[in-house]
Phi, psi and omega in degrees: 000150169316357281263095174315165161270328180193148200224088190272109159290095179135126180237045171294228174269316189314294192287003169270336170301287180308006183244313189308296204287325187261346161289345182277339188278340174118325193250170214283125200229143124272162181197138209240109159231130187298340183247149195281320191240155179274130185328146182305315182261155189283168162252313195245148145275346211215121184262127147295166190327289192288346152311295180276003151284342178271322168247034163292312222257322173266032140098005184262343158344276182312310160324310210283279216290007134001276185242359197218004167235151157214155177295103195276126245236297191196103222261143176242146162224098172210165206271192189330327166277002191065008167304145205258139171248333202186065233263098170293082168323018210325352197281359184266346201246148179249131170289150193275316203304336202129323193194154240297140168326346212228331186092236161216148171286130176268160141272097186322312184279002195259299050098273175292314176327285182331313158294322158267010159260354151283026177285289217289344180328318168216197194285343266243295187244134161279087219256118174248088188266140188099357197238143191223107156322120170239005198171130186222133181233103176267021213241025166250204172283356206219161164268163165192144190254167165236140170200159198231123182298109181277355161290299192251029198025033167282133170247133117022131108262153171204161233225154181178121198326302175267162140246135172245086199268112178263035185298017181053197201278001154257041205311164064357306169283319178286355181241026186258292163306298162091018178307127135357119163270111171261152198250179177214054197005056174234158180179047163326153152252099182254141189269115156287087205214123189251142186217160179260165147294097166242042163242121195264038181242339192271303184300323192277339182274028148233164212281134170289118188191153184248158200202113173255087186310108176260133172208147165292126159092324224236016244285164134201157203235127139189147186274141139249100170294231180218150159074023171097341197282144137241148151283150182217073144293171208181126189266085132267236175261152157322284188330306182289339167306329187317298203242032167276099181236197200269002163272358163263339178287313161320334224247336188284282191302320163320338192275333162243348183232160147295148168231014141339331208231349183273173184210125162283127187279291188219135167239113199189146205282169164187142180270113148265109198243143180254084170201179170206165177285148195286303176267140172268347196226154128244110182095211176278010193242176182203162152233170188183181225059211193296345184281005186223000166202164173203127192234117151354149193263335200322323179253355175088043194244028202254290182301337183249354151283358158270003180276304193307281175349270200318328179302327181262344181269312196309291186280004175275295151315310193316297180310321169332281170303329164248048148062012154296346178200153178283197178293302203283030169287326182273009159293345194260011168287326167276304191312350189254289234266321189301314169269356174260359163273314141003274195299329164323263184343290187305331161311314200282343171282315184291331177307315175283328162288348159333298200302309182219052158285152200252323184284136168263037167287297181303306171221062162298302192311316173320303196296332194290303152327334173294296196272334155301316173281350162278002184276339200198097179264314175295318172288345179276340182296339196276325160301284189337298203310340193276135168247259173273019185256355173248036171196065183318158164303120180229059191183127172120218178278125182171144191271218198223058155260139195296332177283346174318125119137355182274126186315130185287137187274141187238093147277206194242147195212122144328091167275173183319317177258032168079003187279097175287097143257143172304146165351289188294354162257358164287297182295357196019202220275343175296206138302135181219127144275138161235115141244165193243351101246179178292155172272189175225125167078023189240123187343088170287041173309296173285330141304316167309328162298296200319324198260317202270338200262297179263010203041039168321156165250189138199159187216156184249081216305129202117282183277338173240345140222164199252123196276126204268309187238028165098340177304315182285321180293327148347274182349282194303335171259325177292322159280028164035063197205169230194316155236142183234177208227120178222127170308177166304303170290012192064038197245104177288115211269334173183194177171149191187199193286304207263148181267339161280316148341288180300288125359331156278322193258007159282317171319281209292335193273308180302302231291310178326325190266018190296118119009293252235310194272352203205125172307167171243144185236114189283146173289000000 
């Protein structure tokens, strides 16, 4: 038998992201899902700017918008009658990331595709699709799973340093941990509903654009999606989820479209719930997605904070595995990710008691709010757009510079050969110093390490690329600083006058975590 490096239960975007980001890194994957094929209908629509910078770093970005992206443009608000409250632009705004503030609309199975046909690129990842986890024990040296072939009811074990169960919301590896569930007092009954288009003279006259139904008790959201698909969600009473069939989803749908032409995909009830388990780890197992938070859609945020999450657990193993940090380094992947999925979740909750609140207290302020934003449309947008980029880390490996723990600004940059590229594709994928000069007359101990030990990069702005339209010397000057230090996740581990400076104290915070310096004491 095999013995993997990490072993992901759940082959959605999350654990397929993370089987991805540890296969450009060299190691070894297995990854386990009970369904063999990607689910039909999207679940998540929407990537944010740092979504498509983590897969800008595995080459499927681009792929995506072919076919299965778009630049999501613009949001409607309007009340019960469909009356306009409020129209979100994003086109008033420039994205800091790379790619629009508000991010791209997706097609989701178009998305798992990608990821999992990039499994076959090399050796690296083993995909046992078809396979349904039955048992994860992380509390030796080695990990181990049970899993059962559902064609041919043979079961499995199989053995790997980690288990990561991205196992969505009925996890396993999370009741495996067995953690306190904190809840974040949101908790809906909502109607779910995907339906195709099959008139395309119908389909091309609607605007790709999103629509927020505000009612009391009574919300509705709806998307135009790819391939003909529109969402539908629609809030209601328990009593009414009970009984809710497709002559009332017609009957819903008729209020905006011909529905002559339509064919239903999924009709189907769902509690949108706000909480998360108090621990992410026990042992060798960790969870992560949906298996570690579960959020209201309001802000589009249930896929891409499992995307981030994978982003950070990936450069994390990585230092492990080359013996650069012990176990309990991976402690500090819940201590980054939990409150700032915390402040996510709870956005995205108040975003929804906006919506369909009962009290007129609330929403008088809504109208107030309202009337602003259409009076100062470029500042609400400039609001809306921040999602997990207004809630830095502020606790875990990350220095004591006020920019520490804040997602790194990605502009367009000059090579060498005149070529306008992003930021992330000169500096790749590793730790990066970016400086705006060299230092001078100061100990290169620690740059040398920085390069030779952990593999850094470093760069001087001017001299290894040319800053194309002033955003980055921007950057560098409005925060009065000369060098910055950026994780692996784009993530800023600090930034100041010296560059040796930065490079010591990166040293020295790993060092804590040194194989060599600290027993390891697993939670």
């Amino acid at each position: 038998m095999k013995n993997y490096d990490v072993l992901i239960v759940g082959c959605g975007p999350a654990g397929a992201t993370l089987a991805n980001l540890l296969r450009i890194r060299g190691y070894s994957v297995a990854i386990f899902d009970r369904d063999k094929e990607v689910f039909k209908v999207p679940r998540a629509m929407m990537l944010d700017s740092e979504s498509c910078r983590i897969y800008q770093e595995l080459g499927i970005e681009e792929r995506l918008e072919k076919n299965d992206a778009r630049h999501a443009t613009r949001h409607l608000i309007v009340d019960s009658n469909r009356e306009h409250l409020l129209t979100l632009n994003y086109d008033l705004v420039e994205g800091q990331y790379g790619y629009p503030p508000m991010g791209m609309m997706i097609h989701q199975p178009g998305l798992e595709r990608l990821l999992r046909d990039d499994f076959k690129l090399d050796e690296g990842v083993d995909a046992f699709l078809g396979y349904e986890v039955s048992d994860v024990d992380g509390t030796r040296n080695l990990a181990k799973l049970k899993a059962r072939n559902i064609d041919t009811n043979e079961i499995s074990e199989f053995t790997g340093q980690y288990i990561i169960g991205a196992d969505g919301g009925q996890s396993l590896c999370r009741q495996y941990i067995g953690a306190k569930r904190i809840d974040m007092n949101y908790s809906r009954k909502w109607i779910v509903i995907d339906i195709t288009v099959h008139d395309d003279a119908l389909w091309h006259s609607i605007l790709p654009q999103g629509e927020y139904r505000c009612g009391p008790d009574s919300a509705i959201v709806y998307v135009k999606g790819f391939h003909n698909h529109l969402r539908f969600d629609c809030e209601v009473t328990e009593e009414i989820a009970k009984t809710f069939n497709e002559d009332d989803a017609r009957k819903l749908i008729s209020e905006y479209i011909d529905i002559s032409s339509i064919e239903f995909q999924r009709i189907a009830p769902y509690n949108f719930y706000a909480g998360m388990p108090e621990a992410w780890r026990k042992g060798r197992v960790f969870v992560a997605g949906d298996a570690a938070h579960r959020t209201p859609p309001f802000s589009g945020q249930g896929l891409n904070m499992g995307v981030r999450d994978s982003a950070n657990l990936a450069f994390k193993l990585d230092l492990i595995f080359r013996g650069l940090a012990n176990d309990t380094f991976l402690n500090t992947y819940e201590e980054e990710r939990w409150e700032n999925c915390r402040q996510v979740i709870e956005q995205a909750a108040n975003s929804g008691e906006l919506i369909s609140t009962t009290s007129k207290l609330d929403q008088f302020k809504r109208s107030c709010v309202f009337f602003l934003g259409r009076i100062f449309p470029k500042a609400m947008v400039e609001k809306a757009s921040k999602t997990s980029h207004r809630f830095p880390y502020i606790k875990g490996f990350i220095g004591d510079h006020t920019l520490s723990g804040h997602l790194m600004i990605q502009p367009h940059v000059l090579t060498h050969e005149g070529k306008r590229v992003l930021l992330d594709e000169v500096t790749g994928n590793g730790f990066t110093l970016i400086q705006i000069q060299a230092d001078s007359g100061e100990a290169a101990e620690d740059i040398t390490w920085f390069t030779d030990v952990l593999g850094g990069k470093t760069f001087i702005i001017g001299k290894d690329f040319r800053d194309f339209d002033g955003k980055l010397f921007d950057f560098f000057t409005k925060n009065d600083i000369k060098n910055v230090l950026v994780r692996p996740d784009r993530y800023i581990f600090s930034a100041g006058e010296s560059a040796s400076e930065l490079t010591s104290q990166l040293r020295k915070d790993l060092s804590a975590y040194s194989p060599t310096a600290t027993k390891e004491n697993r939670k």
